[in-house]
C-alpha positions, 0 to 999 in steps of 0.5 A, a space after each residue: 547836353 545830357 550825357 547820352 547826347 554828349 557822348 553820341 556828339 562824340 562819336 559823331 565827330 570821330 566818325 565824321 573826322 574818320 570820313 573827312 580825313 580819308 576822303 580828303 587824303 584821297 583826293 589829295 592823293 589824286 590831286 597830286 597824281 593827276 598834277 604829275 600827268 595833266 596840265 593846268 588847262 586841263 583843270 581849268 576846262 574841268 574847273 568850268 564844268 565843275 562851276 557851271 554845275 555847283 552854280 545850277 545845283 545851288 540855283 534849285 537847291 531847296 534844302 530838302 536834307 537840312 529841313 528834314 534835320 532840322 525839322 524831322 520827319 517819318 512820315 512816308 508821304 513827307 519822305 517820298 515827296 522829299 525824294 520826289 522834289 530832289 530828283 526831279 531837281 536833279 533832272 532839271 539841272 542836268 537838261 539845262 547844263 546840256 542845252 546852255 553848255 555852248 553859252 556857258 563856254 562863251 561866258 568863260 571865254 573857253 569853247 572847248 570847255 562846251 562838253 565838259 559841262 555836259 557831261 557834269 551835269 549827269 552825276 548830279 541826276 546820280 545824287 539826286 536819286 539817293 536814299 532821302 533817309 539819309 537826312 534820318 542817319 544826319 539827325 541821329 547822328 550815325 555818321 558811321 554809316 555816312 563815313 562809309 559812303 563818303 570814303 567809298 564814293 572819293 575812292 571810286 572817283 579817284 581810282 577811275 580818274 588816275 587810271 583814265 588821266 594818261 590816255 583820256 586827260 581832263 576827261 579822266 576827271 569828269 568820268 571819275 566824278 560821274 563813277 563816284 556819283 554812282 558809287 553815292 547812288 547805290 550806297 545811300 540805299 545800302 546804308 539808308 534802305 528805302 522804296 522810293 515813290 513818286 509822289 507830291 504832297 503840298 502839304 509835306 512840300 510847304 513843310 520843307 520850303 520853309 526851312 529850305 529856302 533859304 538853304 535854297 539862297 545860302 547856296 545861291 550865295 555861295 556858288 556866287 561867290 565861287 563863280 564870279 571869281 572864277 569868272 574874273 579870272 578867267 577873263 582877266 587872267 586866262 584859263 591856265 591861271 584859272 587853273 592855278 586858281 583851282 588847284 589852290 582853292 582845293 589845296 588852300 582851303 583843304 585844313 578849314 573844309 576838314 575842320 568846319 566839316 567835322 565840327 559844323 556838321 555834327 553841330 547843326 543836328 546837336 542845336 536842332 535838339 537843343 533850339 528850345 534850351 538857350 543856356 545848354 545852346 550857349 554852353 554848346 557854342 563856346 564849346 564849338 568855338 574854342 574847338 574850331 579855334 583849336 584845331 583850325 589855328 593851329 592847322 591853317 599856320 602849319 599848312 601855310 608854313 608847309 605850302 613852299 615844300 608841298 608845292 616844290 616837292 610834290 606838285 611840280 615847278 610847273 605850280 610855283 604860281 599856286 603858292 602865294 595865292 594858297 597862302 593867302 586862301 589859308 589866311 582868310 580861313 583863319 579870319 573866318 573863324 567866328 562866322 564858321 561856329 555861328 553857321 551850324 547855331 544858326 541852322 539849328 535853331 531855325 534861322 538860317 536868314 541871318 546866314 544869309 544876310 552874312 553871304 551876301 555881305 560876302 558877295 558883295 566885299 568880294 566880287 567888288 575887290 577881286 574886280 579891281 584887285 585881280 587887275 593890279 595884282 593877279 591871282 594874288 588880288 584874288 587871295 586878298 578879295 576873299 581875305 577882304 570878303 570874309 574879315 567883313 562878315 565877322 563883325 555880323 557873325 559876332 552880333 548875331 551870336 551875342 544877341 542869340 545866346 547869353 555872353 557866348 564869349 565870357 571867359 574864352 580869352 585865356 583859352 584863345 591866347 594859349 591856343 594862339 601861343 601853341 600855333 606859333 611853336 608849331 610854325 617854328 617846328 615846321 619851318 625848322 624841320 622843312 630847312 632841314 629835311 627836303 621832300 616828303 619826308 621832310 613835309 611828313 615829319 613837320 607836319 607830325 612833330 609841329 601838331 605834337 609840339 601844339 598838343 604839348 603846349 596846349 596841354 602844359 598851358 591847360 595844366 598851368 593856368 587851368 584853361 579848362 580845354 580838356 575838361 571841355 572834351 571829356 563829355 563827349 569823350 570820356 576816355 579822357 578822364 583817364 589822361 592826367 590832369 582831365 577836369 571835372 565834367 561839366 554840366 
């Protein structure tokens, strides 16, 4: 990359770690406030909507945001057919969600769940109107602006929901999700000011469906895969297992989103730029993958560790279920690493088929275990199904990126090994001081000493061994030339 690229990649990626950390501390927060008020069933009736809604958004999704990055636009006709084909999207699905909400219910075998779907439905309406220019501050990698409208929108969501929880219950959650949804609406348009108009061009709207869709089946794909395994619970298991099932997936999952969040987002416009490069688009990739292997590796071991004490001391006797099952979740976050880099490459450069092709092996891997396993094993065979799904697609993921870039995978042995090493200190950092120390201060100090005990390791194996870890960094952030030992800067 040029350096000018390198170092606005940089500061997207501190501000995309800014966002994400805030909006998932703040749904942390309200996941654990509001596990103190509601219960189980409250989730889960709360979990049908939520599926029911992701289902329909990914059904009519057709990529608009991520083919004007990937294939930028300015033109006022392109841009206004862009936010003409979202909105009017958006109203399709709230209608359907209205009139087939009974059926929905009937499918999960969960009537009173008939309004809840409803009423979802309306802050996807609120989404869709956003400003379309927010795909322009993706592309050029302003994401200090989208960090604002991220944590802004999480903060409204969550003080609604906490403060409706004890007299409305699982509605306090639906009504904070349509506050965050309107609190979206009207900062898009603070942060990308734009005159929307109604208007339909076929010649603008050819330009989107050939990149969208197959955003357009990813997305498909993967509410699939979330909601037929929800489905299965609830019919085999019960809804209050289903609601076990949430709270871990949005616990369990929590360190891998963070991550491929920050690094994948940030990614995809970077490869955009770079498709018609393929040395500087390999150089990229194996930047990215020891990155995600770096951050991800040692995240996911120490989460897993710290899971029994989050659990006990912060959720409540009443979630011991949620343990297992959210270890096994991380786990396979762990395993899917390879195919979490390849994604972001595959947008980028304008294939996003072969994305595709790996989802539906996903699919097809998890529905078929989780309908035996679910049976025999519970909410655990649930967490071996997605550990079974994911390990399946890595072996497609690796061959897709070496028949793309040139030996994407030379010389990153020593550097995975080291960052592997350094993980297993931090676990016994963790579970040495989680024996020691009980409750939140007890989480809070293994959480912080193991990820310094990875960081010093990483360091001292980088310094001895010359593993070029720093040196991969100080591109995009150059204040690390500074640190001692930095390596030369790379071309």
């Amino acid at each position: 990359m040029s350096r000018q690229l390198a170092r606005r990649a940089g500061s997207a990626v501190v501000w995309r770690s800014i966002a994400l950390a805030g909006e998932k501390l703040i749904f942390l927060v309200r996941l654990v406030i509001l596990a103190r008020i509601l219960v189980p069933e409250d989730f889960g009736l709360v979990a049908i909507g939520m599926a029911s809604m992701v289902l329909m958004v990914s059904l009519t999704d057709l990529g608009v945001v991520s083919a004007l990055v990937q294939q930028p636009s300015t033109d006022k006709n392109h841009l206004d057919t862009a936010w003409t084909i979202s909105v009017l999207r958006g109203l399709m699905v709230m209608v359907v969600l209205v009139l087939a909400a009974p059926q929905i219910a009937a499918a999960f075998g969960e009537p009173a769940a008939e309004p809840f779907v409803q009423a979802i439905g309306f802050t996807v309406l609120l989404r869709s109107a956003a400003s379309i220019r927010i795909a322009h501050l993706n592309r050029e990698l302003h994401f200090g602006s989208l960090a604002m409208i991220g944590i802004a929108t999480a903060t409204i969501n969550t003080v609604v929901a906490v403060a409706l929880a004890p007299g409305m219950g699982a509605w306090s959650l639906v009504l904070g999700s349509i506050a965050g949804a309107f609190t979206f609406l009207a900062a898009s348009f603070l942060a990308a000011p734009y005159a929307p108009r109604f208007r339909y061009s076929r010649e603008a709207a050819d330009s989107i469906m050939r990149f969208g869709r197959w955003i357009f089946l990813i997305g498909i794909i993967a509410v699939l895969s979330d909601t037929l395994l929800r489905l299965i619970i609830a019919r085999k298991l019960g809804v209050a297992e289903l609601g076990l099932f949430f709270m871990a997936a949005r616990l369990g999952f929590l360190p891998a989103q963070l991550i491929t969040e920050i690094v994948g987002t940030v990614a995809f416009p970077v490869y955009a730029r770079l498709q018609f490069d393929r040395e500087k688009a390999t150089n990229m990739y194996r930047r990215v993958l020891i990155a995600t292997t770096a951050l991800m590796v040692p995240a996911c071991v120490v989460f897993a560790c710290l899971v029994p004490s989050l659990v006990s001391d912060l959720l409540g006797e009443r979630w011991q279920g949620t343990v297992v099952i959210m270890q096994l979740l991380i786990l396979s976050s762990m395993i899917g690493i390879l195919g979490d880099s390849v994604a972001p490459l595959l947008k980028g450069i304008g294939q996003p088929e072969k994305i595709a092709w790996m989802d539906s092996w996903q699919l097809f891997v998890l529905v078929t275990s989780a309908w035996f396993l679910v049976d025999r094993l519970g909410l655990a065979g649930a967490g071996l199904a997605w550990i079974m799904s994911i390990a399946a697609t890595q072996i497609l993921a690796f061959v897709y990126a070496r028949r793309l870039l040139d030996a994407p995978f030379r010389d990153l042995s020593r550097a995975i090994l080291a960052i592997m090493l350094s993980s297993v200190l931090a676990a016994g950092v963790a579970i040495g001081v989680v024996g020691t120390l009980s409750g939140l201060p007890g989480i809070l100090i293994a959480g912080a000493g193991s990820m310094l005990a990875t960081v010093l390791m990483m360091a001292v194996l980088d310094t001895s061994f010359h593993l070029g870890l720093r040196e991969t960094l100080v591109e995009p952030f150059p204040w690390i030339r500074r640190l001692p030992g930095s390596g030369r800067r790379f071309d």
